[in-house]
Biopython code that builds the backbone (N, CA, C, O; Angstrom):
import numpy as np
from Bio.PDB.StructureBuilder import StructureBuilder

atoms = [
    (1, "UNK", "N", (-138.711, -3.223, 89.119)),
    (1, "UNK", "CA", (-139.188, -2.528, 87.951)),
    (1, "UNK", "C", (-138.099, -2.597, 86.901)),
    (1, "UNK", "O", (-136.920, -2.494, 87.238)),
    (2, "UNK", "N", (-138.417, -2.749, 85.779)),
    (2, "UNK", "CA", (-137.246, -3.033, 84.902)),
    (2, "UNK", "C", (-137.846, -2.204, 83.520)),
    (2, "UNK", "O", (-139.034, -2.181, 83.198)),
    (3, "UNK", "N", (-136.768, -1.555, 82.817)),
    (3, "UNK", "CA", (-136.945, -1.253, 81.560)),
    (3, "UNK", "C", (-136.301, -1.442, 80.613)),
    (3, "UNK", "O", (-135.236, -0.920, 80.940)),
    (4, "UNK", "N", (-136.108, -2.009, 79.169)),
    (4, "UNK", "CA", (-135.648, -2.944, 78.827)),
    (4, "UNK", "C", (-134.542, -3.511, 79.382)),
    (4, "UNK", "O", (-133.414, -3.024, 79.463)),
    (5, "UNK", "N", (-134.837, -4.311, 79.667)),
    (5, "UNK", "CA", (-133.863, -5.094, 80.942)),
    (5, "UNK", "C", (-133.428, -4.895, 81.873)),
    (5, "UNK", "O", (-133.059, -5.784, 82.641)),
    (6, "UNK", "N", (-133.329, -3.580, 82.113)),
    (6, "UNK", "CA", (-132.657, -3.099, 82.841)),
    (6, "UNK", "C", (-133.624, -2.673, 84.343)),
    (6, "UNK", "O", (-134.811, -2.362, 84.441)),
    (7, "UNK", "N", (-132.245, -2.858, 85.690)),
    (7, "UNK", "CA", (-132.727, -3.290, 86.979)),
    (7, "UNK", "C", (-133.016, -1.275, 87.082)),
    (7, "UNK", "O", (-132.105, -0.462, 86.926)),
    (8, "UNK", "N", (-134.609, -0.881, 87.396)),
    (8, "UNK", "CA", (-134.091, 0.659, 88.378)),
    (8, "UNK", "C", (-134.250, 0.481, 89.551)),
    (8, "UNK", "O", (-134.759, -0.249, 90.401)),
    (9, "UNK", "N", (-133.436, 1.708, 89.299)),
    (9, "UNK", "CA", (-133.017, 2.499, 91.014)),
    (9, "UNK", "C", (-133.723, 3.554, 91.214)),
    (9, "UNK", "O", (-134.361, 3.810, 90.193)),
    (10, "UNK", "N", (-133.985, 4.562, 92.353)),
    (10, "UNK", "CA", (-134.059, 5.431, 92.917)),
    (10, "UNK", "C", (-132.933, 6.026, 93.921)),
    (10, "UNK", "O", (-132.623, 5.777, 95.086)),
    (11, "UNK", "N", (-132.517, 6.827, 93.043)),
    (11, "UNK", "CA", (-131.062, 7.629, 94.524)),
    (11, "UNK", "C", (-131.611, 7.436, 95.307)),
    (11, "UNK", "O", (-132.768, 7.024, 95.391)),
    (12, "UNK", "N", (-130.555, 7.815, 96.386)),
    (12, "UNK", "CA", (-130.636, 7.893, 97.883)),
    (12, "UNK", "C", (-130.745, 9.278, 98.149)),
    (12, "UNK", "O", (-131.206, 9.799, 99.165)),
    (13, "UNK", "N", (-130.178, 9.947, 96.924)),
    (13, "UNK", "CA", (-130.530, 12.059, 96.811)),
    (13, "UNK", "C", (-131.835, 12.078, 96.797)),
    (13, "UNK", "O", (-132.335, 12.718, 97.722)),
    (14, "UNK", "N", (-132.708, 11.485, 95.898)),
    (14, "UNK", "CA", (-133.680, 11.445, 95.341)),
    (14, "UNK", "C", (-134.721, 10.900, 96.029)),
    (14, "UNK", "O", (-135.812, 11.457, 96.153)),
    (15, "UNK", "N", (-134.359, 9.549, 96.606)),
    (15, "UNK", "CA", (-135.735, 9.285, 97.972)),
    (15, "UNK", "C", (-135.040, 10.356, 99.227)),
    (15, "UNK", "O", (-135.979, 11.038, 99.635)),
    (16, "UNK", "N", (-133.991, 10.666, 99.830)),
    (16, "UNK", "CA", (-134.334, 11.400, 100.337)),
    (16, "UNK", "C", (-135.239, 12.750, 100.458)),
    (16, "UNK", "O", (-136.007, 13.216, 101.300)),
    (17, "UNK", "N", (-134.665, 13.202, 98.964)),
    (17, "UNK", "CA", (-135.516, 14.714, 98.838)),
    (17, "UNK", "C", (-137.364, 14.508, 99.020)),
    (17, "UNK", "O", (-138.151, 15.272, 99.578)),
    (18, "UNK", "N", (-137.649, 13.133, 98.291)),
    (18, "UNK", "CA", (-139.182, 12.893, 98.690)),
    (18, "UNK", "C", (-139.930, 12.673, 99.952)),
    (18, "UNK", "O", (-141.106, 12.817, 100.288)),
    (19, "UNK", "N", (-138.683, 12.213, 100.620)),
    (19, "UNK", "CA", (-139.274, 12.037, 101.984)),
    (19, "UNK", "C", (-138.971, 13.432, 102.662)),
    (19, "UNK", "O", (-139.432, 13.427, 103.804)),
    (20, "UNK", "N", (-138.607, 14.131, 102.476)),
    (20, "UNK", "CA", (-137.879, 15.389, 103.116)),
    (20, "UNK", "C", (-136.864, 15.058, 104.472)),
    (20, "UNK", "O", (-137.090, 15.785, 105.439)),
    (21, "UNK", "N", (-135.768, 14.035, 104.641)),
    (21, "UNK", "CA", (-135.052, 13.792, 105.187)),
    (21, "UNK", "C", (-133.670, 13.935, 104.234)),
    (21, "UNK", "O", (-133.635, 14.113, 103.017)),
    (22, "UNK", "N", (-132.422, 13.786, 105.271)),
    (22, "UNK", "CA", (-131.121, 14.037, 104.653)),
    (22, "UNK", "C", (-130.687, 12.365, 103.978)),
    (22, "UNK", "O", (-130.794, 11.275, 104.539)),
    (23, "UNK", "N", (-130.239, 12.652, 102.752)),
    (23, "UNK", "CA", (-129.375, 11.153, 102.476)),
    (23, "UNK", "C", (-128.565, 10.604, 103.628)),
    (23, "UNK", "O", (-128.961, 9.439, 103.677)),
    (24, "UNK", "N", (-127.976, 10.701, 104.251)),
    (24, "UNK", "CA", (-127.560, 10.525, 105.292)),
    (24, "UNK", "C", (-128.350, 9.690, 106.214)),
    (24, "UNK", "O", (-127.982, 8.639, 106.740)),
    (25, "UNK", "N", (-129.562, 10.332, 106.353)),
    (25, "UNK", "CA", (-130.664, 9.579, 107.437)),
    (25, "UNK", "C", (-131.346, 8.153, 106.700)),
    (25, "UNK", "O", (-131.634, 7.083, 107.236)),
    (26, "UNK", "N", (-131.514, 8.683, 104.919)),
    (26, "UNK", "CA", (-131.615, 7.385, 104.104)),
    (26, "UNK", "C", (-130.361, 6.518, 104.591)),
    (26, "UNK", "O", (-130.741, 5.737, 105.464)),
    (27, "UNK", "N", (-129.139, 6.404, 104.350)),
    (27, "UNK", "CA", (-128.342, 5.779, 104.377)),
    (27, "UNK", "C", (-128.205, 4.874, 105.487)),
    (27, "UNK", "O", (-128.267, 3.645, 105.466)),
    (28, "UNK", "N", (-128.050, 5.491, 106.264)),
    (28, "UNK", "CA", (-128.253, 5.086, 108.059)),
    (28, "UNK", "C", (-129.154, 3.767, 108.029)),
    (28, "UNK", "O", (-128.735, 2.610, 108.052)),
    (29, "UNK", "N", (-130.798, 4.294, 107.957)),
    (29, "UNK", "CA", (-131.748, 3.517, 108.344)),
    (29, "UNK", "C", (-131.831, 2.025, 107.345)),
    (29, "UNK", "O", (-132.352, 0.930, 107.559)),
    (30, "UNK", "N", (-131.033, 2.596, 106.152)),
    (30, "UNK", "CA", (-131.324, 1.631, 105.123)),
    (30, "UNK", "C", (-130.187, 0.516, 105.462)),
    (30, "UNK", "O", (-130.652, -0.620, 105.370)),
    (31, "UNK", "N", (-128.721, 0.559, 105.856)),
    (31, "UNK", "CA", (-127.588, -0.011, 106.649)),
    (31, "UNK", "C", (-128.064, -0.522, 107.672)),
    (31, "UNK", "O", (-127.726, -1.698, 107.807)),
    (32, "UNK", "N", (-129.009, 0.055, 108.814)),
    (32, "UNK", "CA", (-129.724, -0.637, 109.582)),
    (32, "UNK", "C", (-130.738, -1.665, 109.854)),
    (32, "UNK", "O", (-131.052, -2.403, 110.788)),
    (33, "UNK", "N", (-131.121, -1.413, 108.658)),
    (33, "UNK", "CA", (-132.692, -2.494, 108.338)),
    (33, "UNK", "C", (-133.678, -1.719, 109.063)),
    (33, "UNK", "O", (-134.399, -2.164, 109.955)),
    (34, "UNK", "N", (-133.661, -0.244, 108.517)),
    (34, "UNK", "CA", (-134.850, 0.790, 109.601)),
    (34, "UNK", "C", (-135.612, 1.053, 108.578)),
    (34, "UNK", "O", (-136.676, 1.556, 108.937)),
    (35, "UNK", "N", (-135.518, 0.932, 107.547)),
    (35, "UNK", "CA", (-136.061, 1.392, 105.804)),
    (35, "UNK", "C", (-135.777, 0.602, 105.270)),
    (35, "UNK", "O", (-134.620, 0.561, 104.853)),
    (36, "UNK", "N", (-136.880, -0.672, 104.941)),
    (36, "UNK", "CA", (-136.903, -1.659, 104.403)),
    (36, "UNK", "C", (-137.632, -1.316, 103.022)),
    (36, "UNK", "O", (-138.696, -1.802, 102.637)),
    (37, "UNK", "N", (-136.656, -0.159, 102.205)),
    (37, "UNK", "CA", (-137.130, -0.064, 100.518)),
    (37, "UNK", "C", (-136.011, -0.444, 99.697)),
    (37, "UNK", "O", (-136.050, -0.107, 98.514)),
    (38, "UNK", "N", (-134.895, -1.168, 100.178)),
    (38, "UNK", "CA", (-133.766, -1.525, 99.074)),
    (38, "UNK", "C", (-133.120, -2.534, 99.579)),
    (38, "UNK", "O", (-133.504, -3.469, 100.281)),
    (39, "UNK", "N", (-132.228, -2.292, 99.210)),
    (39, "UNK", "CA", (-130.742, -3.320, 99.862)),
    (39, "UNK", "C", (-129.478, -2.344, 99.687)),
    (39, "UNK", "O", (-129.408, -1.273, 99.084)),
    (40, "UNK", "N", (-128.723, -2.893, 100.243)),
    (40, "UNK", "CA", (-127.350, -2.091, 100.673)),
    (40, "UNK", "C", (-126.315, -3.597, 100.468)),
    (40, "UNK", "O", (-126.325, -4.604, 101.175)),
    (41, "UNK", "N", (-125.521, -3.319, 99.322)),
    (41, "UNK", "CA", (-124.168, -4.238, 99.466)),
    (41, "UNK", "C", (-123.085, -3.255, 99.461)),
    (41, "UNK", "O", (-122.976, -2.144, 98.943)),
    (42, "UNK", "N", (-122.193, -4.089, 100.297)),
    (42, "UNK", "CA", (-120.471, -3.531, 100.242)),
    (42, "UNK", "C", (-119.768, -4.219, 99.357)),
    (42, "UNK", "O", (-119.972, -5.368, 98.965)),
    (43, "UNK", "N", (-118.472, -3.065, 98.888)),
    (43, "UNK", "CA", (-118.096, -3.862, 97.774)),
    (43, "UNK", "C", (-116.526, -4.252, 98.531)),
    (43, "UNK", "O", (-116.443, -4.402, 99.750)),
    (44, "UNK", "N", (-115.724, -4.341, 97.908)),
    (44, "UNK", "CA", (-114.525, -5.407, 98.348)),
    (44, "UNK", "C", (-113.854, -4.218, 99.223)),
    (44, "UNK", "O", (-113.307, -4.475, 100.296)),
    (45, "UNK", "N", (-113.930, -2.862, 98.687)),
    (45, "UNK", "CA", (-113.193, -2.046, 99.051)),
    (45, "UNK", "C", (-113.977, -1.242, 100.338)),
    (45, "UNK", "O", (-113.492, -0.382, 101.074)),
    (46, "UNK", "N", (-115.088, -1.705, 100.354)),
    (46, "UNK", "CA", (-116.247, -1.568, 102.045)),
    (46, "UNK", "C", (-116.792, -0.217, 101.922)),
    (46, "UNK", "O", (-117.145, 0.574, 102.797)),
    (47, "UNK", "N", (-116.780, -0.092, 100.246)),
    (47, "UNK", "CA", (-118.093, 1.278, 99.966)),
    (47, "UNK", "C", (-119.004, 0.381, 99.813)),
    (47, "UNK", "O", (-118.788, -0.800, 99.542)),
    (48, "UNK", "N", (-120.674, 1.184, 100.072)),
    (48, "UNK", "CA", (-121.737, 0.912, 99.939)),
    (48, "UNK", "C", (-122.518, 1.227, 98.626)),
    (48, "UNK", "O", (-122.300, 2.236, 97.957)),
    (49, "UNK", "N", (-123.354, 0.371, 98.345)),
    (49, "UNK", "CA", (-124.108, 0.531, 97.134)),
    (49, "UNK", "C", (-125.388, 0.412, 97.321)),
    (49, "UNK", "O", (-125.824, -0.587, 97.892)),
    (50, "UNK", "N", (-126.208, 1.394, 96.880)),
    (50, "UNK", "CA", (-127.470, 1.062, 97.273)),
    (50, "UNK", "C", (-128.862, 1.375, 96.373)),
    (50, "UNK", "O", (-129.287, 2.363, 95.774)),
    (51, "UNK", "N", (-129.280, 0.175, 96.571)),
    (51, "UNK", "CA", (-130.560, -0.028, 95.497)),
    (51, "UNK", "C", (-132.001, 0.231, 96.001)),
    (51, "UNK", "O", (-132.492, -0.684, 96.663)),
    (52, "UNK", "N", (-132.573, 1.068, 95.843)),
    (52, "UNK", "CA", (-133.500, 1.550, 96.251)),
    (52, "UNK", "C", (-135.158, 1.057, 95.204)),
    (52, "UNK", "O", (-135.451, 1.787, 94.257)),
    (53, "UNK", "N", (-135.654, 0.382, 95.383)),
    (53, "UNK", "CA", (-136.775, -0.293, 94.877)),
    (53, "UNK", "C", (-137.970, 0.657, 95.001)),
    (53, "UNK", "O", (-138.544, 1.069, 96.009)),
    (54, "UNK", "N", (-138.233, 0.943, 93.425)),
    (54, "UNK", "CA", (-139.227, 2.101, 93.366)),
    (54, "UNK", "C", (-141.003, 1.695, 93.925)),
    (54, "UNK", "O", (-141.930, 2.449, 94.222)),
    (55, "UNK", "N", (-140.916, 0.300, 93.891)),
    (55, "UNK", "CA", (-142.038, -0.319, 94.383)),
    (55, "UNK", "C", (-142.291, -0.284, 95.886)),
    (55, "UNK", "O", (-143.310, -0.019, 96.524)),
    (56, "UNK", "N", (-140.852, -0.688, 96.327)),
    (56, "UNK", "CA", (-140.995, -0.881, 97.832)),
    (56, "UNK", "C", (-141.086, 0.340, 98.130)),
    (56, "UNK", "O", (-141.790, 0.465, 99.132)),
    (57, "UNK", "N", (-140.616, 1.540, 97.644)),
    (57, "UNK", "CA", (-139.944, 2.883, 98.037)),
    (57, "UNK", "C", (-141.840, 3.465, 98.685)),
    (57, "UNK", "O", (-142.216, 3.721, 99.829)),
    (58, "UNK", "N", (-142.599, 3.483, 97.380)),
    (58, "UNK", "CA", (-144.099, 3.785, 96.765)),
    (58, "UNK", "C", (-144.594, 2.944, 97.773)),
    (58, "UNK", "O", (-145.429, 3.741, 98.200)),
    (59, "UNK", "N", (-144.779, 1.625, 98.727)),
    (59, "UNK", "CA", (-145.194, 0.595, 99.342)),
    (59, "UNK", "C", (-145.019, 1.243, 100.902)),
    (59, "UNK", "O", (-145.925, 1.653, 101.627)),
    (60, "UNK", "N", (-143.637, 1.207, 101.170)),
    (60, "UNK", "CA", (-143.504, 1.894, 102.617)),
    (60, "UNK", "C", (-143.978, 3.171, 102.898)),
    (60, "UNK", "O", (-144.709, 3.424, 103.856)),
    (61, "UNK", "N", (-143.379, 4.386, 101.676)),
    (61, "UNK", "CA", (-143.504, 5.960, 102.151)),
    (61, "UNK", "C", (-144.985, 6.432, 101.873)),
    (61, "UNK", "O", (-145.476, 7.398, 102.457)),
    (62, "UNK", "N", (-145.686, 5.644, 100.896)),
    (62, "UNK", "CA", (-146.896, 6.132, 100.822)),
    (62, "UNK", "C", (-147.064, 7.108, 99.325)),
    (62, "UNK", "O", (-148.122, 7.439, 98.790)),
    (63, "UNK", "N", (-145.390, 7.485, 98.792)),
    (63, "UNK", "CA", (-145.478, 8.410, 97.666)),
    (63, "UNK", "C", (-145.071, 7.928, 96.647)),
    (63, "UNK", "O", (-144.106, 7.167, 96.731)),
    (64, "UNK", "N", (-145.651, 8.199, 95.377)),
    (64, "UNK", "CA", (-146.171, 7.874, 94.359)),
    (64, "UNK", "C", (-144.716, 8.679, 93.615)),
    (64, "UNK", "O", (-144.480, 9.875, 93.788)),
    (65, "UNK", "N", (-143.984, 7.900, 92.913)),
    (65, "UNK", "CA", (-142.752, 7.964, 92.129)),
    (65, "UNK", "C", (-143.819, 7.606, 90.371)),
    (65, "UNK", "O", (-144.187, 6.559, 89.839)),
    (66, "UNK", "N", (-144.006, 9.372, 89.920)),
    (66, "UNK", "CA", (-144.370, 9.563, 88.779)),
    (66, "UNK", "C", (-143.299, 9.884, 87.763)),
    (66, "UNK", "O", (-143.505, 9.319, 86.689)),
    (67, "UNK", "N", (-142.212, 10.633, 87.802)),
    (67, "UNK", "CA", (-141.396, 11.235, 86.671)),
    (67, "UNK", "C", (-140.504, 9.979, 86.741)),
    (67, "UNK", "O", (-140.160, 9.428, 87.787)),
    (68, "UNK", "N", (-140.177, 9.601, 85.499)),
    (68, "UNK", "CA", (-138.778, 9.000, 84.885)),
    (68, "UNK", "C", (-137.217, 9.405, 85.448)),
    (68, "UNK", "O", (-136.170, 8.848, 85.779)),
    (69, "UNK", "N", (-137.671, 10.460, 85.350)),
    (69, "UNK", "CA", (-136.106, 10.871, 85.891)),
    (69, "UNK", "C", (-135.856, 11.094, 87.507)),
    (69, "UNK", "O", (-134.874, 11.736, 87.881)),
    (70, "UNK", "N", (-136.734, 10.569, 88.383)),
    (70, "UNK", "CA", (-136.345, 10.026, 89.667)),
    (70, "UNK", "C", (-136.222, 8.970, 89.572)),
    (70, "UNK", "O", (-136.143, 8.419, 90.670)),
    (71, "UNK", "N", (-136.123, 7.980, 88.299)),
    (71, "UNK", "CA", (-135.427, 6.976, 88.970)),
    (71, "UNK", "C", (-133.907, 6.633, 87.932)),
    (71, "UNK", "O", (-133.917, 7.394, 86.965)),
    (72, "UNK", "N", (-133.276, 6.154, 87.932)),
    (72, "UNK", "CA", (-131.797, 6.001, 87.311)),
    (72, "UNK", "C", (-131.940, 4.479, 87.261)),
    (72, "UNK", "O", (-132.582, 3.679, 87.941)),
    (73, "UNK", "N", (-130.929, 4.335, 85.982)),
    (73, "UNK", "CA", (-130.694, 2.557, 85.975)),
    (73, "UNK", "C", (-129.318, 2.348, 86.977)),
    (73, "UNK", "O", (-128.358, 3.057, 87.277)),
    (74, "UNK", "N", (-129.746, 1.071, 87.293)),
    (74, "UNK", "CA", (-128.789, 0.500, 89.067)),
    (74, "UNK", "C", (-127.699, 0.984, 88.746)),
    (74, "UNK", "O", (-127.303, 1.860, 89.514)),
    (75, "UNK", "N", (-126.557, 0.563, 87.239)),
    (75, "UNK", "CA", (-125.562, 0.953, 88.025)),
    (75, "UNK", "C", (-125.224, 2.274, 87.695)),
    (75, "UNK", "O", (-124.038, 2.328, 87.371)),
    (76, "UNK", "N", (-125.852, 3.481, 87.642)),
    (76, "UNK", "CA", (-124.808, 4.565, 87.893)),
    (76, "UNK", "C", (-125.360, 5.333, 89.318)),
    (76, "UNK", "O", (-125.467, 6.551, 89.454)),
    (77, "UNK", "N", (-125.614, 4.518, 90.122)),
    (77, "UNK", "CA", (-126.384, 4.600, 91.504)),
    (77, "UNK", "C", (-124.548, 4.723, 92.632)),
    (77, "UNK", "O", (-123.866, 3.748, 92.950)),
    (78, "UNK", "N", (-124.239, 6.193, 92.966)),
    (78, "UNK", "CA", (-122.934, 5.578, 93.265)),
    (78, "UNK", "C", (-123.342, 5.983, 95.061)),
    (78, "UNK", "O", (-124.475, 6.409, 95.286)),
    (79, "UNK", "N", (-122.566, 5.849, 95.980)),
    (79, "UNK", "CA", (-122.884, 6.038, 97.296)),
    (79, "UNK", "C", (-122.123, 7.467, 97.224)),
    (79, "UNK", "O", (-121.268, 7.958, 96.487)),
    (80, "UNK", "N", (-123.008, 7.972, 98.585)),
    (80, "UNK", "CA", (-122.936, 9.656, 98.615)),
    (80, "UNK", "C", (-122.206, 9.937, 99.161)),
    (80, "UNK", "O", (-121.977, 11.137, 99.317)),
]
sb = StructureBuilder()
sb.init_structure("model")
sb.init_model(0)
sb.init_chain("A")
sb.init_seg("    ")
for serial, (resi, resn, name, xyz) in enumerate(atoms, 1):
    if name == "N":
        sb.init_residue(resn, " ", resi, " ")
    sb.init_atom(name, np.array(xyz, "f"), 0.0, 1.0, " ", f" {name:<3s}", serial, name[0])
structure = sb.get_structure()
């Protein structure tokens, strides 16, 4: 999903709170390939970054991402 140009995100605060699980349990499953709604890169320094795809998010969980302000542009998406 893009708005002018720009790549969004959905936190990992933010899909968690929709799913009613802890970021934590997002984090986990998403590092695992257990929650196939984003991608997860490490950066040089072996923090995680993670992009959460409002399509895939809406595709897997079944819930419908209506307000603007659940989702953020990618990069001020920081790990929790």
């Amino acid at each position: 999903m893009s708005k002018g140009g720009e790549n969004m995100n959905i936190s990992v605060k933010e899909a968690a709170r929709l799913m009613g699980v802890s970021p934590a349990f997002v984090r986990w499953q998403m590092k695992h390939g257990e929650l196939p709604i984003g991608s997860v890169k490490k950066n040089p320094q072996g923090k995680c970054r993670y992009y959460i795809s409002p399509k895939l998010f809406e595709e897997y969980t079944g819930i419908k991402i209506e307000k603007k302000e659940n989702i953020e542009a990618t990069n001020s998406e920081h790990s929790l």
